[in-house]
C-alpha positions in Angstrom: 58.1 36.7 82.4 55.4 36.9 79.7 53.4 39.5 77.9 50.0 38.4 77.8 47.7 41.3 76.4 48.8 44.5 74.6 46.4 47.5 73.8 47.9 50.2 71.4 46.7 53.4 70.3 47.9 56.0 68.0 51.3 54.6 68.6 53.6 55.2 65.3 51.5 53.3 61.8 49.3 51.6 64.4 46.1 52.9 64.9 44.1 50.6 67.2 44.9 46.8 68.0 44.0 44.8 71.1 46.5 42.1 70.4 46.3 38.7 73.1 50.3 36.5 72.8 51.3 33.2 73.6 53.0 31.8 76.1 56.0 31.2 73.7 55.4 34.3 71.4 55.0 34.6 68.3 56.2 34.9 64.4 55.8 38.6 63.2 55.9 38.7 59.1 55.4 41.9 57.1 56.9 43.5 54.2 59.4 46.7 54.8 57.9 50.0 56.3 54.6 47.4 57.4 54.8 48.0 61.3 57.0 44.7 62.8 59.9 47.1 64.3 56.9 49.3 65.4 55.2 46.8 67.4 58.5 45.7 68.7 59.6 49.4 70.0 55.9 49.4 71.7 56.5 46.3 74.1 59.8 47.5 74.5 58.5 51.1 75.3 57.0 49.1 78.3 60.5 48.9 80.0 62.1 52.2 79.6 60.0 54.5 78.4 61.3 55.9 75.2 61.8 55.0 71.9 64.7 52.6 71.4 65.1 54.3 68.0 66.2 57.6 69.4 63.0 59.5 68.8 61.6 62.0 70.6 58.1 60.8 72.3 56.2 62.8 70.0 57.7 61.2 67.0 55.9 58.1 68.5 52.2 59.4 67.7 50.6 58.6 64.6 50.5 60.9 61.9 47.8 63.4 62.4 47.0 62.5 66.0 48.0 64.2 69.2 48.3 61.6 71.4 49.9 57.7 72.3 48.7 55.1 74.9 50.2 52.0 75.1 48.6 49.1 78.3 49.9 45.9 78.9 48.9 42.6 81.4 52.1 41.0 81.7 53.1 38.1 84.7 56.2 36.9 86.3 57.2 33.3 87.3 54.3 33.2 90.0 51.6 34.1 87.0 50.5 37.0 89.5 49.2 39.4 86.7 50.4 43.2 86.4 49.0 45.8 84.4 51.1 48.7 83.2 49.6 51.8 80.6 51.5 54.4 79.5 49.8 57.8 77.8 52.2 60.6 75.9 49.7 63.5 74.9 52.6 65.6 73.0 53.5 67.4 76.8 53.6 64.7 79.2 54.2 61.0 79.9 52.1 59.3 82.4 52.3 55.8 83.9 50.5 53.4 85.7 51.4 50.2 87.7 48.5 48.2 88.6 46.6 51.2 89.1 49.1 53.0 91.0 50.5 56.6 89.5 54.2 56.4 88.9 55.5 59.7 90.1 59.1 59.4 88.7 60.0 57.2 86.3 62.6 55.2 88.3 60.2 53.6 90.2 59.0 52.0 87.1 61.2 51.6 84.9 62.5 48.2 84.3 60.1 46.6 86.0 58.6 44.8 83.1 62.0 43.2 81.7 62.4 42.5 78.0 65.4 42.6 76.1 65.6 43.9 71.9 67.6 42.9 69.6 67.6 45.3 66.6 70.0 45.7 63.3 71.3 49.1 64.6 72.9 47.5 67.7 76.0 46.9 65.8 76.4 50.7 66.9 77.2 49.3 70.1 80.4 48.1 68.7 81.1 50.3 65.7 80.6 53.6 67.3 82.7 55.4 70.2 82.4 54.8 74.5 79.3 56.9 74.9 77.2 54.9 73.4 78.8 51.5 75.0 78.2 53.4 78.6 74.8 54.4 77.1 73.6 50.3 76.7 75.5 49.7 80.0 73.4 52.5 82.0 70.4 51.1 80.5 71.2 47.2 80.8 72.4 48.4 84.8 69.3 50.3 85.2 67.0 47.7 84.4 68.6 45.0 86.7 68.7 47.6 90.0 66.5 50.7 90.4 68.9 52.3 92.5 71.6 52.1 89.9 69.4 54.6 88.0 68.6 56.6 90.7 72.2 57.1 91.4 73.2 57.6 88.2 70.6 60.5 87.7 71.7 62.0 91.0 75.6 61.8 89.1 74.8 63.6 86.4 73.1 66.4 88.0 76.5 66.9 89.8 78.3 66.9 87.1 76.8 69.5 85.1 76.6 71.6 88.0 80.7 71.2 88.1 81.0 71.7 84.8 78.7 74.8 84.4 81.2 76.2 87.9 84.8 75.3 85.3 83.1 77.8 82.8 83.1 80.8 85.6 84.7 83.2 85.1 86.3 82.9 88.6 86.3 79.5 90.3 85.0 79.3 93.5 86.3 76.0 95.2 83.6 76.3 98.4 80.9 76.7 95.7 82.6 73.2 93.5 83.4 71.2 96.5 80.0 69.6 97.5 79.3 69.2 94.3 82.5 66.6 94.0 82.4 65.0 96.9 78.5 64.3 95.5 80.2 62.9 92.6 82.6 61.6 94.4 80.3 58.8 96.1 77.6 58.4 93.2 80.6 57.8 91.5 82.1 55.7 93.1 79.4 53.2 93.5 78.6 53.7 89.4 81.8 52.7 89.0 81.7 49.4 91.2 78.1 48.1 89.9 79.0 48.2 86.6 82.9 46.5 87.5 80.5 43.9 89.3 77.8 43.7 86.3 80.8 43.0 83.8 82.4 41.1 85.7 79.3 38.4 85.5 78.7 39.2 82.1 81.4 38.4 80.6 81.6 35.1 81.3 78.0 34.6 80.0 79.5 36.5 77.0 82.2 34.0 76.7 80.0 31.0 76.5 77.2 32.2 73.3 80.4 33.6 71.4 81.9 30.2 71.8 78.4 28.5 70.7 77.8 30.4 68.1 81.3 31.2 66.1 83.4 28.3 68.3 86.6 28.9 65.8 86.5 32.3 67.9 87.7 34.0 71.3 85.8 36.9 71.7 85.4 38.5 75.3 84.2 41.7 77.1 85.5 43.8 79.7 85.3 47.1 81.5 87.3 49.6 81.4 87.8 52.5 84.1 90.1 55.1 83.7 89.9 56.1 87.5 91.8 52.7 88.2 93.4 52.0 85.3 97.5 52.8 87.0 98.7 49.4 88.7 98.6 50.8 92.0 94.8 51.8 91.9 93.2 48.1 91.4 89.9 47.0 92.7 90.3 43.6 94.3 86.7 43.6 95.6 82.9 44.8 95.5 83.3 46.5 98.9 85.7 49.1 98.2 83.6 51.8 97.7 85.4 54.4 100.1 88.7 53.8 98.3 87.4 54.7 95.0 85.5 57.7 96.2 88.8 58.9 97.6 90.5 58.3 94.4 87.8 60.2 92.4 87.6 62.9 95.3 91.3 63.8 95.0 91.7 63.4 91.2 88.8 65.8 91.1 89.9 68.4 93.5 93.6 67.6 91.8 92.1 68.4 88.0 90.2 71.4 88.9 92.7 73.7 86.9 93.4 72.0 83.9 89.8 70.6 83.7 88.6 74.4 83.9 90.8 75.3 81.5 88.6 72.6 79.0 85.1 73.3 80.3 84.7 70.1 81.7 85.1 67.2 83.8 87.7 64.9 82.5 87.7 61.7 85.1 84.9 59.4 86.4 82.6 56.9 85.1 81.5 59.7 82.3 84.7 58.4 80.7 85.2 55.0 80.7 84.3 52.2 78.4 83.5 48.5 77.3 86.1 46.8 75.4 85.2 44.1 73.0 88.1 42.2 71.7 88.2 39.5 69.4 91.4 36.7 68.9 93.3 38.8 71.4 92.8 42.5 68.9 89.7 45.0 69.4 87.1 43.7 67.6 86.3 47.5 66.6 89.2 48.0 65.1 89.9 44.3 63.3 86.5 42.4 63.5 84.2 41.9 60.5 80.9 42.7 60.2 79.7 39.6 61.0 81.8 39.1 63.8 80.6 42.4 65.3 77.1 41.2 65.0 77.9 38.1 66.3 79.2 40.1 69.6 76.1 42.2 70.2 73.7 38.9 70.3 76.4 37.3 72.6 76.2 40.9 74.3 72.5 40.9 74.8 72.3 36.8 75.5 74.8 37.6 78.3 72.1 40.6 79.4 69.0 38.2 79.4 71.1 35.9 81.4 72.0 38.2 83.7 68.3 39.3 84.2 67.6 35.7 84.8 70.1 35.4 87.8 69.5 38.3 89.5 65.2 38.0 89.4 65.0 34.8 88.7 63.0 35.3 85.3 63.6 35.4 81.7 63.3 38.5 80.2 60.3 38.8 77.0 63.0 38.6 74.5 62.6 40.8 70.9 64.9 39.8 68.0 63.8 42.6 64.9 64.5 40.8 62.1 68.4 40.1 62.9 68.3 36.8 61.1 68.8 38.2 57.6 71.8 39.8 59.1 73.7 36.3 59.7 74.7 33.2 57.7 72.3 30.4 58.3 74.5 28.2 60.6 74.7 30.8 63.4 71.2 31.2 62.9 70.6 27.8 63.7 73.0 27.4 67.0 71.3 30.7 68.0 67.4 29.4 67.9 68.1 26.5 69.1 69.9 27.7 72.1 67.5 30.3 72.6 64.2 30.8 71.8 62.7 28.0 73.7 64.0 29.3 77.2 61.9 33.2 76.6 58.7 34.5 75.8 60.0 35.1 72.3 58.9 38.0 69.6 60.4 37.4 66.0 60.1 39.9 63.1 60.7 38.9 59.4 59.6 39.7 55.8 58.6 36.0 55.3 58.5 32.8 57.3 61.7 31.3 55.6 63.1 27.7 56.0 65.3 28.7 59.3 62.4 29.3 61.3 61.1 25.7 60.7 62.2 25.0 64.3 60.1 27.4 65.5 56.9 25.9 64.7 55.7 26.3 68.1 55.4 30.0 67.7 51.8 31.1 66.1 52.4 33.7 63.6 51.2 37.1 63.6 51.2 39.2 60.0 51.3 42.9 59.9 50.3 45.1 57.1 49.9 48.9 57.2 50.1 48.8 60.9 46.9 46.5 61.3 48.1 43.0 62.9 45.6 40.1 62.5 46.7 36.0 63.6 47.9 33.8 61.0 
């Protein structure tokens, strides 16, 4: 998959740019607070549709403007081109796909596939399961639209159980189809992301081995729902045998879980667990080692991409390379870059990216991008 042409308007420091890329990508340098992670969170806006920083949409318009547009020509393997614009005017988002109106967003979103690589991914590690389920919903959601679809449909049942615990009087006729709704989204959550781990970590296994091979790092899933010995999952076709776990365990919980406010089982509640040399890397891994686990993490997620659509994902690395020590640098371009559409910030075009002479460089400065 490549990125071919990207128009931008009003988007963050960027004013206007009509920007044409290269098959193999390109070299972004520019000094602190210049516009590389800007232009970065643009093309990555492209796949889901917000801001990878956490912001609000409107945080995404430049200063003083009241609007946003963003339109890309991108191809897959059979250079058939697509065209995708999206337009925040402060109220509401709208997207087009090659002309066509998308009326919800889940009919859109992963579609163009790219995968970023940012300093603040380390979060991934560092911070507590909700934002480990957060990446996985996303990294799930871009591989299978219906994985989002069923996730949305999830949550909507699950605030509606959790607004009936806060009653005053619990009324089980009112709660029931409401779990038995989370009771088979949940259920198949629950299996697609067993199933997505279960391939990833593998994949994992492998880049953590090429780029820190001293090391044993590995990832797995874990599920609170079947975490007892007598509740395992041999398969990807038990579906009807978790949603009958979950169905009882919520019907089971609905008295203690009321006394809490909320719904304390299901896939709200379960986690990835990194490990490293047999002890969680959380707990016992160095800094480096962490990063070193979220590149291997999102390797192992443009890998996955590429099985399942038979593409490589537009990757974007924001300047992560400062970040590690030069050897790992090294086993990581060299394994990498040459396989994806590749986007690479930095503050200056330093000795480690000698390799990369193949990529034309692109400098940024006050949000205006001109060739090298």
């Amino acid at each position: 998959m490549n990125i071919n042409e990207l128009k931008l308007s009003n988007f963050r420091n960027i004013s206007e740019a009509n920007l044409k890329f290269a098959e193999q990508g390109h070299l972004i340098i520019g000094d602190n607070g210049q516009g590389k992670t800007n232009l970065l969170e643009a093309i990555h806006f492209l796949t889901v549709f917000r801001s990878f920083r956490h912001a609000a949409d409107r945080e995404c318009i430049r200063f003083g403007k009241d609007f946003f547009w963003l339109s890309a020509l991108w191809t897959r393997g059979d250079d058939v081109p697509e065209k995708i614009t999206v337009g925040f005017n402060g109220r509401r988002k709208k997207v087009t796909l090659s002309g066509n109106l998308a009326k919800n967003l889940s009919m859109v979103f992963g579609k163009f596939k790219s995968v970023l690589l940012s300093p603040d991914d380390i979060s991934i590690i560092q911070q507590g399961p909700a934002v480990r389920r957060k990446y996985l919903d996303i990294a799930l959601s871009i591989v299978s639209p219906n994985y989002l679809v069923r996730l949305k449909r999830y949550r909507k049942a699950l605030a509606a159980r959790n607004y009936l615990l806060k009653s005053r009087k619990l009324n089980v006729e009112l709660i029931r189809p409401w779990e038995e709704q989370m009771a088979e989204d949940g259920a198949w959550l629950i299996l697609e992301r067993i199933e997505y781990v279960k391939l990833l970590s593998p994949l994992y296994h492998r880049w953590y081995e090429k780029l820190s091979p001293a090391e044993n790092s590995i990832v797995s899933y874990r599920c609170r729902l079947l975490e007892r010995k007598s509740r395992q999952v041999k398969n990807s076709q038990e579906h009807s045998r978790i949603r009958e776990l979950l169905g009882d365990d919520l019907a089971r919980n609905r008295e203690v879980e009321r006394s809490r406010g909320a719904t304390l089982i299901g896939p709200q509640t379960d986690d990835l667990n990194f490990e490293i040399n047999g002890r969680r890397l959380r707990n016992y891994g160095s800094q480096g080692q962490q990063r070193t686990a979220v590149i291997c993490l999102k390797m192992a997620e443009a890998g996955l991409l590429k099985r399942h659509h038979s593409i490589n994902a537009v990757l974007l690395l924001d300047d992560i390379f400062a970040e590690l020590d030069r050897k790992r640098c090294e086993r990581l371009l060299e394994r990498l870059v040459n396989r994806h559409q590749s986007f690479i910030t930095a503050p200056g075009k330093e000795a480690i990216f000698d390799s990369l002479s193949y990529l034309t460089v692109k400098y940024i400065t006050g949000g205006v991008i001109t060739d090298g």
